[in-house]
N, C-alpha and C positions, 0 to 999 in steps of 0.2 A: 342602768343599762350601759351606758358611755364607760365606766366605771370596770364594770365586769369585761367591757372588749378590751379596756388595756391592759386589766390582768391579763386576759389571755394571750392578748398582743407581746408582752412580758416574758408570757411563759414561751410561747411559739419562736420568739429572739434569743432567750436562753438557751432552747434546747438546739436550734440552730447551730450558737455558735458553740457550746458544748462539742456537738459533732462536728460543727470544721473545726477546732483544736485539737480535738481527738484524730480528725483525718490528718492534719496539717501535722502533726505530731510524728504521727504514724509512718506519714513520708518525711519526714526528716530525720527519723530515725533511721530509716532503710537509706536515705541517701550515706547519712554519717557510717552506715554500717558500709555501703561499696563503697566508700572513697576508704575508708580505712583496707579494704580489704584490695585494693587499687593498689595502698602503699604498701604491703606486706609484700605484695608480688613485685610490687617496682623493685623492693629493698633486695628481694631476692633472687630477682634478675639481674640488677647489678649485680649481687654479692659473686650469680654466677660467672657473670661475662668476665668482672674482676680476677677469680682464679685461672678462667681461663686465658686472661694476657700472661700472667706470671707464666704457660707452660708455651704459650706463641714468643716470647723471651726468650726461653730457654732453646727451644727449637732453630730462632733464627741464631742465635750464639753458636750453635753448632755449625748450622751452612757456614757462618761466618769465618769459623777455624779451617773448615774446609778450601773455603774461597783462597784465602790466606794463604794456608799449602799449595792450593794448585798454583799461586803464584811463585812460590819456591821453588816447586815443579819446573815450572817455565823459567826462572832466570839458571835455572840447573844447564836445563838440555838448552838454552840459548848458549853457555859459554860452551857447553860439551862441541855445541858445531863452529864456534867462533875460536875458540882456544884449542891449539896443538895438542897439550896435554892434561888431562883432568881426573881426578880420581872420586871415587865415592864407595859408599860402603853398604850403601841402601839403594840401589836403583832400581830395583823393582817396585820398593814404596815410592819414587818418582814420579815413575812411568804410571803406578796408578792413581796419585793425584793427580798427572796431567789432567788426564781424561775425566774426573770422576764429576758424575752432576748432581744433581742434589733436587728435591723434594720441599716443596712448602708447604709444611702441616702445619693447620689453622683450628683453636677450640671454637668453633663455632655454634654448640649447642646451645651457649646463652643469648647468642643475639639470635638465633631459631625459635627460640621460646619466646623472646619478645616480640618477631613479627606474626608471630601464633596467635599474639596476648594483644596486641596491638601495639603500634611505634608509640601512638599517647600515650602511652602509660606511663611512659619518662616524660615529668612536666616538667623540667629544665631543656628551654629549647636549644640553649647551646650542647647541652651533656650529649641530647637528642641526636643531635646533627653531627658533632666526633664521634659519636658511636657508628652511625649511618654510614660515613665519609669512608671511617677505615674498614668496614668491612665490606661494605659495598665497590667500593673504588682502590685502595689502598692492599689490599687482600689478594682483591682479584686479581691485580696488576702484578702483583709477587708470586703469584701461583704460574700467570701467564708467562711471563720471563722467564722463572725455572725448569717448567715444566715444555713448557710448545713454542717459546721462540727459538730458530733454527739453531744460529751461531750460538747458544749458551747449550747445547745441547751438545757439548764437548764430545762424547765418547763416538755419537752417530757423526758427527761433524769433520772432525780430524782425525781417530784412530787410528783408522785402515791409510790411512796416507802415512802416517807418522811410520805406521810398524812397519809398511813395507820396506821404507827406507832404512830404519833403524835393529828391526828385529835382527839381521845377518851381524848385527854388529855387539849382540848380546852375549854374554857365557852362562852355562846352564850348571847347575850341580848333579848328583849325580839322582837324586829324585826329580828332576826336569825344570827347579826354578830356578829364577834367574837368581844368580848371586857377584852379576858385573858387567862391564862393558868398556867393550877397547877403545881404546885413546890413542890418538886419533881417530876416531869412527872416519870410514869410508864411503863414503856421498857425492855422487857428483856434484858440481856445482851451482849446475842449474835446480837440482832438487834440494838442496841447501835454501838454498834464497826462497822457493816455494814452504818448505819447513817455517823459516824467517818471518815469514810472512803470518801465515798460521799462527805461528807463536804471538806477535805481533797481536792480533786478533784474540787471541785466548785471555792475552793479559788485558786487553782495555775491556772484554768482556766482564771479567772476573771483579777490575776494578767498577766496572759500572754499576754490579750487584753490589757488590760492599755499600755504594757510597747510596745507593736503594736502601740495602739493609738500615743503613747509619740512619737513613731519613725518615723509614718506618718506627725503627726503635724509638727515638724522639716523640712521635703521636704516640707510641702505645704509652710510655711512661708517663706525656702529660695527660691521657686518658684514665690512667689510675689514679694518678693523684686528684683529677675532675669525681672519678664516681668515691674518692675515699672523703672527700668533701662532702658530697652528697649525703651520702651514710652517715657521716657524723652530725649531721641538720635533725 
């Protein structure tokens, strides 16, 4: 009798644990299948966010030649009103870098796909948080400047001030564009020094984006090199 309850006792443990190995199995298979399937998506949200810095590069390189010009722009028409005599050959391409603003286009599909997917999915907490920083903070801040702070808003800002003073002092061709301007231009003096001043303001503008741009570009490039790390693990 004793004998017969321990076989069964026996049997009743084996088949037991038969079935929690078989469940325990079961879920660690499924675990091991979403964590792999965790890292497929991780790999390929980097991979995207990564192309998408190489074209947020490319985009800020441009504002940045822009900037650059409107700066020529401005020590242009500063000697045009400070100096007697001055000639040039392009003032119309001047006159429209003074003014020109510019746009901060951002690929942000790959970091949209990862707040979709969840932010854990990048299990590097440092990678995590450079990713987070720049586009959350760093992004927006360059979008904000460009686009809706007043004084960088060149063309709405100074224009109409500039041309009224300067337009009478333009020569036109015979299809209506400009192809010069007289030297000495004529300004009083009091709108001279207002000009001055503007200008003044344009350039520390212009340089305050540059040295933004300088500061961005620096995180996007050590951000590549964080997620080309990552990828090669």
């Amino acid at each position: 009798m004793e004998s017969e309850r321990s076989e069964n006792l026996k049997k009743y443990a084996f088949e037991f644990l038969t079935i929690f190995i078989g469940i325990f199995a079961a879920f660690a298979l499924d675990n091991w299948k979403e964590n792999r399937k965790d890292q497929q998506t991780e790999i390929k949200i980097l991979t995207e966010i990564s192309n998408g810095l190489v074209k947020d590069l490319d985009d800020i390189n441009i504002n940045e030649m822009g900037h650059k010009q409107g700066l020529e722009a401005t020590k242009f028409f500063r000697n045009l009103i400070t100096t007697p005599q001055i000639k040039t050959s392009s003032p119309a391409f001047l006159y429209f870098n003074l003014f020109r603003d510019f746009v901060s286009v951002q690929n942000t599909s790959g970091y949209e796909t990862l707040k979709s997917k969840g932010l854990e999915i990048i299990e590097n907490d440092s990678l995590r948080s450079n990713i987070i920083s720049l586009y959350e903070y760093d992004y927006n801040a360059l979008r904000k400047l460009e686009e809706n702070y007043s004084e960088i808003q060149f063309q709405e800002s100074y224009f109409n001030e500039f041309n009224r003073s300067l337009a009478p002092n333009f020569t036109f061709d015979k299809k209506g564009d400009i192809n010069g301007i007289n030297s000495p231009i004529k300004i009083p003096e009091n709108e001279k020094k207002i000009l001055m001043v503007d200008l003044w303001k344009i350039e520390k503008n212009r340089r305050f984006m540059l040295q933004y741009y300088s500061v961005v570009k620096v995180k996007i490039k050590k951000l590549q090199e964080e997620i080309i790390r990552e990828l090669k693990k």
